[in-house]
N, C-alpha and C positions, 0 to 999 in steps of 0.2 A: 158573888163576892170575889172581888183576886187576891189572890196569895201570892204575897210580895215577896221575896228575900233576898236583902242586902249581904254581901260580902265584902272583906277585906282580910287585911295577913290574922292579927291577934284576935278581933270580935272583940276588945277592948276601944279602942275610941270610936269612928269613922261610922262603923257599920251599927256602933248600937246608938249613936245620935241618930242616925239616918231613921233608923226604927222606931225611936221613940219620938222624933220629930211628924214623922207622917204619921204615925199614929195619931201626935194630936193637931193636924192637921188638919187631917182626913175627917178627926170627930167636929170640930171645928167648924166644917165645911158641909156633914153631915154625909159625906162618905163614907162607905162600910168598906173596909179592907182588913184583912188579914195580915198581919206584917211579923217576920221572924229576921234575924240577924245571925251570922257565923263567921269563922275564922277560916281562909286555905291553911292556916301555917299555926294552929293553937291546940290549945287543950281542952277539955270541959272545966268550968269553973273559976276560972281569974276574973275579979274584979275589975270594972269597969273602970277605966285611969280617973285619977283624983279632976283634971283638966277637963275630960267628956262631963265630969258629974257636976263641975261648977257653970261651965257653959250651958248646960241642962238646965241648971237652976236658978239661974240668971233671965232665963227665957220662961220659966217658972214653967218646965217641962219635965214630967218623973219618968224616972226609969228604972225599975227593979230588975235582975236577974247581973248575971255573971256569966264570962265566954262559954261560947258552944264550938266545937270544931263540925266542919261542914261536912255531912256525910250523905251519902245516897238519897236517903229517905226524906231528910229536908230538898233535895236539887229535885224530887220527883214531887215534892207536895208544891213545891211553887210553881204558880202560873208567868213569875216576874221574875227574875233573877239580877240584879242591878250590882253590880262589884264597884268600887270605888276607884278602880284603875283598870288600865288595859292588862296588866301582868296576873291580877288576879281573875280578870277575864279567860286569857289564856289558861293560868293554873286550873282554871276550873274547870275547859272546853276539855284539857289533856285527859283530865280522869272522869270527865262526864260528856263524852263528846255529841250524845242523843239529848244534851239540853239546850245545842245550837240556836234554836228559834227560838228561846226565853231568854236569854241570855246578854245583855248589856251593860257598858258601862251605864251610872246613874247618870252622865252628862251627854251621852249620846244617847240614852231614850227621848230624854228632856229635848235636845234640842229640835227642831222645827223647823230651821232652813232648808230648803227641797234641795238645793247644791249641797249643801255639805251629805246630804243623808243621801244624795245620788253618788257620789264621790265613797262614802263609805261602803255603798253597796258592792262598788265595782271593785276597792281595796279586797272585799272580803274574798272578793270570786279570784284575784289574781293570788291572793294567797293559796287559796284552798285548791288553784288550780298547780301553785309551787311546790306543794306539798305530796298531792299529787303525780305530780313528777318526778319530785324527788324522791317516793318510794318507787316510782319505777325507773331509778338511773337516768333520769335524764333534767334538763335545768328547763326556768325559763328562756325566751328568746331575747334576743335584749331590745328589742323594741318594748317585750313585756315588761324587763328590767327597768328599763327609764320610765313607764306609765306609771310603776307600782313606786321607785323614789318618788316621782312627780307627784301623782297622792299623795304620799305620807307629809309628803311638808304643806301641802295645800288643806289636808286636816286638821284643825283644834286639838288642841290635846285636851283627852275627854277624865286625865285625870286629877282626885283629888288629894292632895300632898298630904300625905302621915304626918299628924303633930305631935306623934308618941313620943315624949322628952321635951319637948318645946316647950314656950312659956304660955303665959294662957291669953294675951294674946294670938299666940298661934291658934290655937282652941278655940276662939270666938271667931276669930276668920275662916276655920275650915266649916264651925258648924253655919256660918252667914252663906256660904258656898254650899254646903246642903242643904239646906233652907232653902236658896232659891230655884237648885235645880228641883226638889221636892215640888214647889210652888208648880213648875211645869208640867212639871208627873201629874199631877193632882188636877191640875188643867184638860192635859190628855185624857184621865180616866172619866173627867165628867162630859169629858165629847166638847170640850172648848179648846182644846190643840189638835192638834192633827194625828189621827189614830196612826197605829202599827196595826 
């Protein structure tokens, strides 16, 4: 069985759609997954926004619980770690850096295109090799400088826009947008997209 966990800032809208979507997705489809949700930037305990719970419900989808802040022990129980944006990707790599290989946005595991996922590969290695460098005083070269801009605009942006305060429209569009990356997650995990 994999152990899923979705990320975003609060653990209030984004990431607890996402969890309680594939959860019933998953039963749906008769996939067995573990699925948890948490905050980089929350507390334990707040209420799931009035917005995530109508669009829930509307999809005649339940969701019980209230935010979790992400800690150790949830980033070591996940086999999957899916954040909702690149920034919360990042917040998460900074203070868990040994969870590199689990670790995606939910629109970059999803997607499938062999270019874009060769493209991201090679983004990752020019960063990590910037980094790299830059702890040891020195830059990259600017031939590396121009491949790493050149990537970045040649990639999709793999994130999904916060509807925290929005109206609920906004809310039914973000959760149609995890919905369908879900839909490929859930493709992948039965071995009808193309594994990681």
């Amino acid at each position: 069985m994999k152990r899923i966990l979705f990320v975003c800032t609060g653990n209030t809208c984004r990431s607890p759609m996402a969890e309680a979507l594939l959860r019933e997705q998953a039963s749906r489809r008769g996939i067995t997954v573990a699925v948890r949700s948490a905050g980089v930037s929350t507390v334990d305990g707040l209420p799931i926004s009035a917005g995530a719970l109508e669009t829930l419900r509307r999809r005649e989808v339940s969701h019980q619980g209230s935010s979790r802040a992400l800690t150790a022990e949830a980033v070591d129980w996940a086999d999957l770690i899916l954040a909702m944006t690149s920034g919360h990707k990042r917040d998460l790599l900074h203070v868990h850096p040994d969870a590199v290989d689990k670790t995606y946005t939910l629109k970059e595991f999803a997607n499938s295109d062999p270019d874009v996922l060769r493209n991201i590969e090679e983004l990752e290695s020019l960063y990590s090799d910037m980094q790299m460098k830059g702890a040891l005083g020195q830059q990259l070269t600017g031939d590396e400088r121009r491949r790493l801009l050149e990537l970045e605009r040649r990639i999709p942006s793999f994130d999904i826009a916060d509807p925290f305060g929005g109206s609920q429209s906004l809310y039914d569009s973000c959760s149609r947008e995890i919905e369908d990356a879900i839909g490929k997650l859930l493709d992948k995990l039965s071995g009808r997209g193309v594994a990681r």
